[in-house]
BALOBA-1460 file (C-alpha; in Angstrom, 3 decimals):
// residues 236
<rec num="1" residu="x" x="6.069" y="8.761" z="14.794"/>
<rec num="2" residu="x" x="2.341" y="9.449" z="14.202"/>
<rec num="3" residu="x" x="0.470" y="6.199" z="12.903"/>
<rec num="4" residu="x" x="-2.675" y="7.380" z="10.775"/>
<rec num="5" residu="x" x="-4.858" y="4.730" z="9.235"/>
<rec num="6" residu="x" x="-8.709" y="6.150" z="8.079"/>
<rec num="7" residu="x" x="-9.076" y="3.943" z="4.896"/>
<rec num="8" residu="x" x="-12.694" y="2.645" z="4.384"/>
<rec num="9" residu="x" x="-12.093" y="-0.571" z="6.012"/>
<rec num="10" residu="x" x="-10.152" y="0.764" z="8.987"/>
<rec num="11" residu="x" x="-12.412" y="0.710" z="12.194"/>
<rec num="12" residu="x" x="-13.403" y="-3.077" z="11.383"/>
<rec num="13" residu="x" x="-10.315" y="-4.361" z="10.278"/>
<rec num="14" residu="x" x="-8.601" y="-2.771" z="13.760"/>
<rec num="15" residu="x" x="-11.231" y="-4.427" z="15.588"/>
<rec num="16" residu="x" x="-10.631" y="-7.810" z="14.110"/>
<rec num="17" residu="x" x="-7.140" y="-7.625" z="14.274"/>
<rec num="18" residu="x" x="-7.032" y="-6.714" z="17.876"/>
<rec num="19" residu="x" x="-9.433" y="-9.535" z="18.516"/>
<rec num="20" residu="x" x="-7.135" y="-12.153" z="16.633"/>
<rec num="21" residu="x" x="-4.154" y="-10.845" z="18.054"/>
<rec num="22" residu="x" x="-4.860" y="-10.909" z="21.728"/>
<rec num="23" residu="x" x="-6.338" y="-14.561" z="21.232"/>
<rec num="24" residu="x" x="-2.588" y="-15.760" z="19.426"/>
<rec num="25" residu="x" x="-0.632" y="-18.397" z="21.423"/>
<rec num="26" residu="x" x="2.660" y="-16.696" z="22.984"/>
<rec num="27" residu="x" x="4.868" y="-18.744" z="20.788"/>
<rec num="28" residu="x" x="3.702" y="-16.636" z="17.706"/>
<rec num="29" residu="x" x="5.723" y="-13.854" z="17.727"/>
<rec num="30" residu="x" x="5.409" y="-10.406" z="15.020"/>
<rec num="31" residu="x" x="8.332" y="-11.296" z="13.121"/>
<rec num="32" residu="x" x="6.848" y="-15.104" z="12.535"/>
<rec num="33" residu="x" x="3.697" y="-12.772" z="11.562"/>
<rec num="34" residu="x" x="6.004" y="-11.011" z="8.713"/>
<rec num="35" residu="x" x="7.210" y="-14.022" z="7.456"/>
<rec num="36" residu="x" x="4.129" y="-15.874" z="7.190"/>
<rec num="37" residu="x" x="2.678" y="-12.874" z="5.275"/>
<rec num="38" residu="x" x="5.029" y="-13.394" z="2.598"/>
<rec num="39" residu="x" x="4.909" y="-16.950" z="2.402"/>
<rec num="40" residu="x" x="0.671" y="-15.828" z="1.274"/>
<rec num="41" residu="x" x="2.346" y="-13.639" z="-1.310"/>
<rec num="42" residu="x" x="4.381" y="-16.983" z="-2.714"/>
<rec num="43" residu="x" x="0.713" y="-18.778" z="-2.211"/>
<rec num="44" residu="x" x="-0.559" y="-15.992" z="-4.947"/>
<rec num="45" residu="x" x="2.213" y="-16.273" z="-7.102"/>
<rec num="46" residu="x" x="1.278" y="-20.296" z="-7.507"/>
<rec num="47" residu="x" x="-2.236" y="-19.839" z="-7.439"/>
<rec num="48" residu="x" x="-1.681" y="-17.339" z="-10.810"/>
<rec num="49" residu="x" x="0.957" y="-19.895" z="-11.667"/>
<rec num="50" residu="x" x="-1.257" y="-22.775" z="-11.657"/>
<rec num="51" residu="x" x="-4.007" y="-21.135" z="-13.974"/>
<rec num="52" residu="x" x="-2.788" y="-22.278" z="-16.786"/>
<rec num="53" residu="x" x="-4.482" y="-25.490" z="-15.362"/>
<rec num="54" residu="x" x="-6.851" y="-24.451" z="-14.313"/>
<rec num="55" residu="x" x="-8.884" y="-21.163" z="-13.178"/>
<rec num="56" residu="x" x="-10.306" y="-22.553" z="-10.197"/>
<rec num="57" residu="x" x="-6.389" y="-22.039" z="-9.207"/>
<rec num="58" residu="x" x="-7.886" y="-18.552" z="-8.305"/>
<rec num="59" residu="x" x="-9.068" y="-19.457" z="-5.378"/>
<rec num="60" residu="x" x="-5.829" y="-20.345" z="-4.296"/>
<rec num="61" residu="x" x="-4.406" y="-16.543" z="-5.350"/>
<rec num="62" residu="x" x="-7.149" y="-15.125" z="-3.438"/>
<rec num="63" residu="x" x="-6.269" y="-17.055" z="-0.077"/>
<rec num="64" residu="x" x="-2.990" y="-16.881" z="-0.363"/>
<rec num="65" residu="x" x="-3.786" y="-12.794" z="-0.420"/>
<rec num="66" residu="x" x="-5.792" y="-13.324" z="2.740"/>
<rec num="67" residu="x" x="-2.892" y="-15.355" z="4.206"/>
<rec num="68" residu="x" x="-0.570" y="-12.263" z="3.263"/>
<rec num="69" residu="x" x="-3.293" y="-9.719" z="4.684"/>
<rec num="70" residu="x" x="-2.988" y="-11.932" z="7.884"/>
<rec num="71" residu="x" x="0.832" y="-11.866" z="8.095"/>
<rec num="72" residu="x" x="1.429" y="-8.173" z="6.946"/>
<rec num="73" residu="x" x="-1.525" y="-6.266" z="9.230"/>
<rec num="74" residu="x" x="-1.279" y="-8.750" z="12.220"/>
<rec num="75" residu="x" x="2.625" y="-8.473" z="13.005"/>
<rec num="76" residu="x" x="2.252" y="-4.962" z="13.966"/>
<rec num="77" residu="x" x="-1.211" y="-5.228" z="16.019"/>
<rec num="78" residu="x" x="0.527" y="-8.370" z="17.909"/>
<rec num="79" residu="x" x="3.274" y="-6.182" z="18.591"/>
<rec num="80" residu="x" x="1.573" y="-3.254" z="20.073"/>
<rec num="81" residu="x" x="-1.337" y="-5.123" z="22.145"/>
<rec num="82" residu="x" x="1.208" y="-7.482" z="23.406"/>
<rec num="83" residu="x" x="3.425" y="-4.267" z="24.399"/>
<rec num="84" residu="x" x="6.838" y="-5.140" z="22.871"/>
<rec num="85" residu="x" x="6.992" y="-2.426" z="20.138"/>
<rec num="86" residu="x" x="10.230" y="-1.668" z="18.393"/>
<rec num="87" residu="x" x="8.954" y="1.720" z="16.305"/>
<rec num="88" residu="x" x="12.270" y="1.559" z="14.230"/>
<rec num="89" residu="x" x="13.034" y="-2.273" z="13.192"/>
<rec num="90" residu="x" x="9.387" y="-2.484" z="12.804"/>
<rec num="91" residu="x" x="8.782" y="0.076" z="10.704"/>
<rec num="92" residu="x" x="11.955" y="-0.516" z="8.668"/>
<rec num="93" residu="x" x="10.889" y="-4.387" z="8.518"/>
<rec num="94" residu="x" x="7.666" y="-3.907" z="7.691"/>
<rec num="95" residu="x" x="8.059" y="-1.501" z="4.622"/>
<rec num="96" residu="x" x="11.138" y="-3.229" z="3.347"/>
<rec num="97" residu="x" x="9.660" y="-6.668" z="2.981"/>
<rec num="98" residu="x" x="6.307" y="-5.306" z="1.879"/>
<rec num="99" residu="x" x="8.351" y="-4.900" z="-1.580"/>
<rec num="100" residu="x" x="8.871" y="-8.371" z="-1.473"/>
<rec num="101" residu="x" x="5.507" y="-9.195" z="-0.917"/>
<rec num="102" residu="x" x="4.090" y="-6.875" z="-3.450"/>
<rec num="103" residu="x" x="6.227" y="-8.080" z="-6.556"/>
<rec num="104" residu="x" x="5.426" y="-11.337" z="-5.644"/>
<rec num="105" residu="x" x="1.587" y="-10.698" z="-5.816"/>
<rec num="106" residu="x" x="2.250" y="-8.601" z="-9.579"/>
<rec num="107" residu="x" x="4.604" y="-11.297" z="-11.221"/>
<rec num="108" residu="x" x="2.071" y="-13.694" z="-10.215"/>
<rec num="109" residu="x" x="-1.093" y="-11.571" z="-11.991"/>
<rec num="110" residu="x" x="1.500" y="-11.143" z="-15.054"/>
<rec num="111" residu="x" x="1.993" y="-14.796" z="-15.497"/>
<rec num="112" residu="x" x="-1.784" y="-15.611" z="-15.378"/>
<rec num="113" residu="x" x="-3.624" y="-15.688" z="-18.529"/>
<rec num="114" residu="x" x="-5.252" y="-12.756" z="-17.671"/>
<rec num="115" residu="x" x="-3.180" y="-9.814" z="-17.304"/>
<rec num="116" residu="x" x="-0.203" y="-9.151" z="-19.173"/>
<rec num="117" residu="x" x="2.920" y="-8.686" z="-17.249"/>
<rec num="118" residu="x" x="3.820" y="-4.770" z="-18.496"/>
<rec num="119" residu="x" x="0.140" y="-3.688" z="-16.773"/>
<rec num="120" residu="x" x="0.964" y="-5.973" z="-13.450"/>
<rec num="121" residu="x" x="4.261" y="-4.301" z="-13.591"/>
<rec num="122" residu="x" x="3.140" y="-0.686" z="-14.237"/>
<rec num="123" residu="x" x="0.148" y="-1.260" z="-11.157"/>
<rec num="124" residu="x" x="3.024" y="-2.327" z="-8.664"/>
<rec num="125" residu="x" x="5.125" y="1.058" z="-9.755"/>
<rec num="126" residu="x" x="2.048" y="2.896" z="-9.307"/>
<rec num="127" residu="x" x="1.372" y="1.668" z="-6.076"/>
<rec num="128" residu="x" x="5.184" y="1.877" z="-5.013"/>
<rec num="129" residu="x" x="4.733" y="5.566" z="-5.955"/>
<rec num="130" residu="x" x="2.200" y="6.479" z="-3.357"/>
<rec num="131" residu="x" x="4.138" y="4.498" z="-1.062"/>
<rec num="132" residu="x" x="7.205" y="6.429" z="-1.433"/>
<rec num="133" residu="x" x="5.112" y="9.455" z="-1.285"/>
<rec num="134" residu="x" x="3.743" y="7.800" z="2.275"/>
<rec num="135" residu="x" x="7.724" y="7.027" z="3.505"/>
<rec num="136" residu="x" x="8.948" y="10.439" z="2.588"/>
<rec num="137" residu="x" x="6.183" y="12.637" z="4.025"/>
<rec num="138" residu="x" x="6.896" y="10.645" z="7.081"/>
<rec num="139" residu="x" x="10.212" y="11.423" z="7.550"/>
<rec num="140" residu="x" x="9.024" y="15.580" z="7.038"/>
<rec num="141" residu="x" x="6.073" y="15.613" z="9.382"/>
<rec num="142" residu="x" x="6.680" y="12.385" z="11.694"/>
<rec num="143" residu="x" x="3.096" y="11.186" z="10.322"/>
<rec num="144" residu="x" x="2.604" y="7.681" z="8.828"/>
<rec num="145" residu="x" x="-0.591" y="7.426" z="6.613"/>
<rec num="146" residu="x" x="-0.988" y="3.859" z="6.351"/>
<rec num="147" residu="x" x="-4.051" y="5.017" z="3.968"/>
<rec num="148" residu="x" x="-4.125" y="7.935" z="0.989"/>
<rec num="149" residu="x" x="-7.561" y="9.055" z="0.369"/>
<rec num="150" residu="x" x="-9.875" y="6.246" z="1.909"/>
<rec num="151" residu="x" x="-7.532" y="3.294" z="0.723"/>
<rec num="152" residu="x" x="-4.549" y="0.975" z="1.865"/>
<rec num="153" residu="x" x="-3.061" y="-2.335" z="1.287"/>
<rec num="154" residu="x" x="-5.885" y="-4.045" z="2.312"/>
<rec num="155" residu="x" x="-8.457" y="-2.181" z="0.318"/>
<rec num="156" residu="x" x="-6.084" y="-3.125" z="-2.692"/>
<rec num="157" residu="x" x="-6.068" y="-6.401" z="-1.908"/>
<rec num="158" residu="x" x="-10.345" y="-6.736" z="-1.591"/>
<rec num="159" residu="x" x="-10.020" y="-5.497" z="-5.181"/>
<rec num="160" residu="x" x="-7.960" y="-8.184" z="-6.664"/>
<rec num="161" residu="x" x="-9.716" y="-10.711" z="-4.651"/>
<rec num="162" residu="x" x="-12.975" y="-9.107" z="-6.752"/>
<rec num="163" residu="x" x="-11.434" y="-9.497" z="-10.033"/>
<rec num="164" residu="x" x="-10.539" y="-12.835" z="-8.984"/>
<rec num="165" residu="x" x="-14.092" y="-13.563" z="-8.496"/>
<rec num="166" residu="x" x="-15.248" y="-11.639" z="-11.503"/>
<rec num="167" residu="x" x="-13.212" y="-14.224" z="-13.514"/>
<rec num="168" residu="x" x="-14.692" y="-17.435" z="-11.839"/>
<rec num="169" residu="x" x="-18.129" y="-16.336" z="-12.653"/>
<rec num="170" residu="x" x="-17.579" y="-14.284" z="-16.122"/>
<rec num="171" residu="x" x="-14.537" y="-15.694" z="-17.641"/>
<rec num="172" residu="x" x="-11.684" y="-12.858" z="-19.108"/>
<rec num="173" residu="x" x="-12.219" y="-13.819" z="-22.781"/>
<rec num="174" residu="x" x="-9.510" y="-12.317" z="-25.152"/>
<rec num="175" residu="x" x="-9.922" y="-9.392" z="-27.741"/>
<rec num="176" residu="x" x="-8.380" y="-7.199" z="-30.128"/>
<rec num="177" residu="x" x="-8.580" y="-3.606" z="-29.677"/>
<rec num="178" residu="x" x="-6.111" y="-1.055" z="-31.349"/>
<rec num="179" residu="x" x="-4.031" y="-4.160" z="-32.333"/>
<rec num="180" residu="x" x="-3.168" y="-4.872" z="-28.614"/>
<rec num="181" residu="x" x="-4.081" y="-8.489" z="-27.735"/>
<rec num="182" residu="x" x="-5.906" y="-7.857" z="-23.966"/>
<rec num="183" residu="x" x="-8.570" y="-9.230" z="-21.484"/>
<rec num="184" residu="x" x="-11.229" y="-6.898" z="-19.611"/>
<rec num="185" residu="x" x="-8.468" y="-7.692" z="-16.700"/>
<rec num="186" residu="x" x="-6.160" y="-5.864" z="-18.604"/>
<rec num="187" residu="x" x="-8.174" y="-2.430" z="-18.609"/>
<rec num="188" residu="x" x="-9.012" y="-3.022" z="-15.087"/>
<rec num="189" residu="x" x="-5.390" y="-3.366" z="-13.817"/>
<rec num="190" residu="x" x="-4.243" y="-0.979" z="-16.126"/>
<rec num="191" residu="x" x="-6.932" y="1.948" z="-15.126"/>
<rec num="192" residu="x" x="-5.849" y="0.871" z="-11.273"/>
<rec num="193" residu="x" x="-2.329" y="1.916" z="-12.285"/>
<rec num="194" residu="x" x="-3.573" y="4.959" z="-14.201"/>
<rec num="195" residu="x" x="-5.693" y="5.968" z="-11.145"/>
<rec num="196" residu="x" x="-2.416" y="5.156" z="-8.520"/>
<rec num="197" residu="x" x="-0.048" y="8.056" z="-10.635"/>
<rec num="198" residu="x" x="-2.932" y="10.274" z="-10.889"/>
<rec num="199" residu="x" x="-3.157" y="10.196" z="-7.080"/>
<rec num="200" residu="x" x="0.234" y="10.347" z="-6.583"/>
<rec num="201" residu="x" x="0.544" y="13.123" z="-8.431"/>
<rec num="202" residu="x" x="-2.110" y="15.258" z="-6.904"/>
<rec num="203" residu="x" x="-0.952" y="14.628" z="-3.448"/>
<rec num="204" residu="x" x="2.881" y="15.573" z="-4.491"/>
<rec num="205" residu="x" x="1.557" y="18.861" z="-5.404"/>
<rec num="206" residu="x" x="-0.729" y="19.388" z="-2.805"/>
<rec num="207" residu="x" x="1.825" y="18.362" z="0.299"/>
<rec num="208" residu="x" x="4.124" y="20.273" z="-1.500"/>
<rec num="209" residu="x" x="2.430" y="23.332" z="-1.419"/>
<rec num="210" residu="x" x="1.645" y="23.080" z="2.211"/>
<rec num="211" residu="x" x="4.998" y="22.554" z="3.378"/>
<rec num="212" residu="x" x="6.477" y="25.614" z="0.917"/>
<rec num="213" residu="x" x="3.411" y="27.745" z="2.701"/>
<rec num="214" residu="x" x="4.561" y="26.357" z="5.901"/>
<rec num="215" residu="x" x="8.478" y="27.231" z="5.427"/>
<rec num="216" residu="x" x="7.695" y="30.657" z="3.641"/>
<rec num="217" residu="x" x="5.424" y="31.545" z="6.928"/>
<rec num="218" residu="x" x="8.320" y="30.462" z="9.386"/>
<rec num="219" residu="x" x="10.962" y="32.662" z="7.167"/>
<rec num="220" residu="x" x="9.061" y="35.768" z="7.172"/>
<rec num="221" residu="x" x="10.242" y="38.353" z="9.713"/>
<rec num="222" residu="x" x="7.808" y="38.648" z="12.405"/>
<rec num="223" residu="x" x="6.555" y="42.934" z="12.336"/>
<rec num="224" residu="x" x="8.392" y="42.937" z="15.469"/>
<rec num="225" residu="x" x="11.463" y="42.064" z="14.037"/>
<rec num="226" residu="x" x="11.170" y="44.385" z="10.868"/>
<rec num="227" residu="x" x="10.658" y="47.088" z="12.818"/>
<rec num="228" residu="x" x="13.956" y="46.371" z="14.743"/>
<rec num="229" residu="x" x="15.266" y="46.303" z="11.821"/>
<rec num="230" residu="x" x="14.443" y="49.661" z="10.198"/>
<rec num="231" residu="x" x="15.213" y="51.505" z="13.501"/>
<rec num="232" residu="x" x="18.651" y="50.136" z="13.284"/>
<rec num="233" residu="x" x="19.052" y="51.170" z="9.746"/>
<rec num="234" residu="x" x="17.246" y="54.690" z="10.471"/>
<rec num="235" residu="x" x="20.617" y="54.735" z="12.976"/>
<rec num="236" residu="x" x="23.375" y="53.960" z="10.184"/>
């Protein structure tokens, strides 16, 4: 399996990770990595939680994302600079807990006092859309796009940590609009989810088009081949 990742943030992040990584004691090992990254997702969910308090408690969201950013990117990078890859459990531990990780993060932005739980909700489907677009497209063309057009899970994550911000320094005030009870946070999540199925469906039809062009090329009869074919019939 092919491992592409060309989001914005790529080159640097590698280069960090690689740095961190080969500078880990040898007790740490990737699968402590994948567990500590969702242990930062349960750090988000009580930062959210704790809001209510609070909104410095956003702080606390945003490292816990950075703790899951460390957990989730690092296990893998450990893995291959330290040479003990295992391509399969990896890959089928890595993906399978990231849905863990990721409800944790939502629930946790829909039990704030900022976003309402149907938008944190409709995000995560969003972005578990493009991911099953990712997991499937692997398993036709052996390629793994950890990124889809410039962005991954870590770009994602820079973004809520910027909302988080956005709220220390301006507030999320509520307002009516149409009737619906919302915060600016609202429209921003909910335009991120908008944006996620508009993606997703644009690169459904595009791959999809490829791999039909591919498949109708390989079917067609090479000239070769039809002319075979209409000697032998010429003979019937």
């Amino acid at each position: 399996m092919i491992r592409i990742h060309a989001s914005v943030t790529a080159q640097v992040e590698r280069k960090i990770l690689i740095w961190i990584a080969s500078r880990l004691p040898v007790w740490i090992k990737p699968d402590g990595l994948t567990a500590f990254g969702i242990f930062g997702a349960f750090v988000t969910l009580a930062g959210y939680g704790l809001t209510f308090y609070s909104t410095s408690f956003l702080w606390l969201a945003s490292f816990g994302l950075v703790l899951h950013w460390f957990g989730d990117s690092l296990d893998g990078t450990l893995a291959r600079v330290r040479g003990i890859e295992r391509p399969r459990y990896g890959y089928f531990l890595d993906q399978t807990v990231d849905v863990i990780g990721n409800l944790l993060i939502c629930l946790g932005m829909g039990i704030s006092p900022f976003v309402g739980m149907d938008i944190a909700l409709l995000a995560l489907a969003g972005y578990h859309a493009l991911s099953i677009y990712s997991f499937v497209r692997t398993s036709v063309s052996n390629e793994f796009h950890v990124s889809l057009l410039g962005s991954g899970p870590t770009e994602v994550r820079l973004m809520i940590i910027a909302m988080n911000i956005l709220i220390l320094i301006f507030g999320a005030p509520r307002f009516e609009w149409m009737g619906i009870d919302m915060t600016w946070c609202d429209i921003a999540v909910g335009a991120m989810a908008l944006i996620f199925f508009i993606i997703f469906a644009c690169l459904v039809a595009s791959y999809a088009e490829v791999l039909r062009n591919e498949e109708y090329a390989e079917d067609t009869p090479k000239p070769e081949v039809a002319r075979d074919a209409s000697a032998f019939l010429k003979t019937i």
